[in-house]
N, C-alpha and C positions, 0 to 999 in steps of 0.2 A: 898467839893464835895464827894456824897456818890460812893462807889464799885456799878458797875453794877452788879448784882445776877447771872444775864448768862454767868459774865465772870470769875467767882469762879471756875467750872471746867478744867479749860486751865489751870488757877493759880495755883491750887493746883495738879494739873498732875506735873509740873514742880518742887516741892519741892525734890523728888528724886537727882533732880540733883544740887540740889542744895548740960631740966638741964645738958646744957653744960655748962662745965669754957670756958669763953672767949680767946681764942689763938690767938696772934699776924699772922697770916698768911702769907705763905710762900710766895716770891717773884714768878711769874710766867711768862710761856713766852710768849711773845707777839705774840697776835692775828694774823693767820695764815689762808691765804685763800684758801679755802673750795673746794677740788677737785671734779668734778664730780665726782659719786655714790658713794663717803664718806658715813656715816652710821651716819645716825643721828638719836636720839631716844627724843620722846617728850616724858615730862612728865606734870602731873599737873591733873586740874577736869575739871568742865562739860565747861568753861570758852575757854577751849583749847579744850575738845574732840568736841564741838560743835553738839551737840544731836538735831536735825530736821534740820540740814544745810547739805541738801543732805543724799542719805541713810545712813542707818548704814554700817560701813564696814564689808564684810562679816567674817563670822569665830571667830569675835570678842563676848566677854559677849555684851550679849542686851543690859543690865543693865546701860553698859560704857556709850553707847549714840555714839559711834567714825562716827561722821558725816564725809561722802567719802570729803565734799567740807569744812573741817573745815582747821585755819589756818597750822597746820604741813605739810598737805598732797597739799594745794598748796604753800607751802615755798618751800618742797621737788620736788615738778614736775618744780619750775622756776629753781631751782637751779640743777636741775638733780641730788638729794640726793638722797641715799638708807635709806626710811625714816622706821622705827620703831615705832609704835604708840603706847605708853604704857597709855597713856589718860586713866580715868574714870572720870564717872560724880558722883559726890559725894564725892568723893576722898578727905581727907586731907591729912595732911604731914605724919601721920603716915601712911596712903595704899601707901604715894612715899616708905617708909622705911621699911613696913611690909605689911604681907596677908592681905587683906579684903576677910574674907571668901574663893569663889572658884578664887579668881583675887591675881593673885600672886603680890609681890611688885613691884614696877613700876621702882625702881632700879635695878633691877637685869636684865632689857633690857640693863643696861650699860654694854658692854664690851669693853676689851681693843682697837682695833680697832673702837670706836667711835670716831666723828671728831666736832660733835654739838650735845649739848644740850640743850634744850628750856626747862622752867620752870613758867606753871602760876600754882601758890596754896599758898594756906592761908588763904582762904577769909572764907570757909567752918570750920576750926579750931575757929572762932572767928564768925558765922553764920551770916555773911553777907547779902546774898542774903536771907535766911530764916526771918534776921529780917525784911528786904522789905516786903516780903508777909505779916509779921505776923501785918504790919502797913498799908496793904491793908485791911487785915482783921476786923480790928480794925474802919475800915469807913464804913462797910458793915450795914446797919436796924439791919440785921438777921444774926450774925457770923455765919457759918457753920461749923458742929462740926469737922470737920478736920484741922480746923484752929487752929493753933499754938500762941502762948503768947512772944511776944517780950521777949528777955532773953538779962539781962544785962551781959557784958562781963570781967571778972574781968582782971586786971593787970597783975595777974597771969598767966593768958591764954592766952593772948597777949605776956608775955615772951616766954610760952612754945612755940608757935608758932613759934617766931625767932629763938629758939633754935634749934627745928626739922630742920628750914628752913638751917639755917647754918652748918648741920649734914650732911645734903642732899648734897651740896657744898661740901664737904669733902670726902664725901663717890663717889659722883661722879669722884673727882679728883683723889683719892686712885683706881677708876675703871680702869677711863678713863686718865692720865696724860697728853693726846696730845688733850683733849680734850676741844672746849669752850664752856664755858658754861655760856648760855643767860637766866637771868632773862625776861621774859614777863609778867609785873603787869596788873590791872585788867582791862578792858576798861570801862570808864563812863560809869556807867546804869541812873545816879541819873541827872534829868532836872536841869537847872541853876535855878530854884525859885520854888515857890511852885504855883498851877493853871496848872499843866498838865497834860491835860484830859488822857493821856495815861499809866499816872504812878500818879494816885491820891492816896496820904496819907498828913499826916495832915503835916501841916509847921514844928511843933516840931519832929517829929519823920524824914523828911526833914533832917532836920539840923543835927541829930544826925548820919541818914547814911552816909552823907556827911564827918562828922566828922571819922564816920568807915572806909571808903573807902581811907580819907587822910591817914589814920593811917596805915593802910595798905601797900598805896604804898610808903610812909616815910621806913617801915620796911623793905620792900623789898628793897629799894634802898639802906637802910644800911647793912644790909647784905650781898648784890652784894657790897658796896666798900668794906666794912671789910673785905668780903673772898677770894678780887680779883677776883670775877665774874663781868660779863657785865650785864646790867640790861637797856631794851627795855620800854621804858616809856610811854607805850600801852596809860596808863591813861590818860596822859597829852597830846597825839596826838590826842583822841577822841573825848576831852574837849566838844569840839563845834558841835558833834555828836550825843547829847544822843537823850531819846525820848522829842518827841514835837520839835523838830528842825528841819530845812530843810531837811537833808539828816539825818536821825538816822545812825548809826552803832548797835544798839541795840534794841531791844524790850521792852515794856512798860510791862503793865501787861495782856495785851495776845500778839498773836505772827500770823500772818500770815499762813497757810497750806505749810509745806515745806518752812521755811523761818526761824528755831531755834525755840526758845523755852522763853515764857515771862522772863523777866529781865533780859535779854543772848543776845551774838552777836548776829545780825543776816547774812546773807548769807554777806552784805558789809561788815559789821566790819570782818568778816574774811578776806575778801581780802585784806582789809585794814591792817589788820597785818599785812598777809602775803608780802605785796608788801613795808610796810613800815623795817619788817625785814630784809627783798633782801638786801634794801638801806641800813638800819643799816649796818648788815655784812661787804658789802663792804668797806662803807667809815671806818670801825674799822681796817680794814685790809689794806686801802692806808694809815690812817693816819699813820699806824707804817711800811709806807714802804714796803709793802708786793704785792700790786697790784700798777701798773701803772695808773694815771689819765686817 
């Protein structure tokens, strides 16, 4: 199936947002429930900031995308947090660890009195969603010159990745000590077979983001057990949500007016987080005794 040509502009608006030694990790304390107005600081890109999911929040870089109705800020209003939103869209691990330009590090929202931290990022370090587009582009008659060239991802950069990733874990803990800290991996964007009008690329290129996306959330859940962080398995709750399904939580490759942004939550999948989060928390925090059934 070829890219419709009228739908290249939506697609390509959205591309914006789109060497540690391994340490045994410290023993830590068990998962603690969540007082209201605790200070909780999200981090991570466009996945978390949620760019067209409700306005931008005021006062924030445009750039970021920090949609008022993205997951952080209804996690924060159910649970009555004092929420911190350090989100950007575009963001890899190195803007959580240092400057991007005028957008200061997204760690450095950590201080000592945080009580939660959420973390979606990685996917942007190893161009995930870029390769998507760049295998829409690739169906198009007529590429359009702003279309970008599938880029293979080496070994390398996929270590680098868990290395930032597991830095960020460290560095948050050395911030924050009382603080937990939740992996949130990527939610399905990628339909279960290939024939979906919504998210047409070719079977092979298919198979290969599929293959990026497991790799992904494999990474992140090993460095959430290895660092003793929690790790929310966004991906695997979404499964049955992507585009072409009954109910999407995501967007194909265009996106509704006010509804995110192509290959991104849209307005459900954030809820969807968000409400799937609540549930997380809680039961991490009855199962170790800390809240009553």
């Amino acid at each position: 199936m070829r890219l419709r040509q009228s739908a290249l502009p939506l697609l390509l608006a959205a591309l914006p947002f789109a060497g540690l030694t391994l340490a045994t990790a410290p023993a830590l304390a068990k998962p603690a429930a969540l007082p209201e107005g605790a200070r909780y600081v999200a981090m991570g890109s466009s996945f978390a900031a949620g760019p067209g999911v409700g306005p931008n929040t005021p006062d924030t870089p445009a750039r970021c995308g920090r949609g008022t109705l993205n997951y952080p800020n209804l996690l924060a209003a159910r649970l009555k947090l004092a929420l911190v939103d350090a989100t950007c869209s575009g963001a890899t691990t190195e803007h959580v660890l240092g400057p991007w330009n005028e957008v200061p590090p997204q760690i450095e929202s950590v201080t000592a009195d945080t009580r939660l931290v959420t973390i979606t990022i990685g996917g942007n370090d190893v161009n995930f969603v870029g390769n998507i587009f760049a295998s829409a582009c690739e169906m198009m008659t007529t590429p359009e010159p702003r279309c970008q060239k599938w880029r293979e991802i080496s070994d390398a950069e996929w270590q680098a990745d868990e290395d930032r990733m597991r830095r960020i874990v460290r560095e948050v803990r050395e911030r924050a000590p009382k603080a937990r800290i939740v992996f949130v991996d990527y939610i399905t964007v990628l339909p279960a077979s290939d024939g979906c009008a919504a998210l047409a690329i070719s079977p092979q290129r298919l198979e290969q983001s599929k293959a990026a996306a497991t790799r992904l959330a494999s990474l992140t859940a090993r460095v959430a057990r290895e660092e003793r962080a929690e790790v929310f398995r966004f991906s695997a709750m979404s499964r049955s949500h992507a585009p072409c399904s009954a109910e999407p939580w995501s967007n194909g490759l265009s996106a509704p007016q006010g509804d995110g942004i192509p290959v991104h939550p849209n307005r459900l999948g954030h809820v969807a987080a968000a409400d799937g989060l609540a549930t997380f928390l809680g039961r991490s925090a009855r199962r170790q005794g800390m809240l009553t059934p």
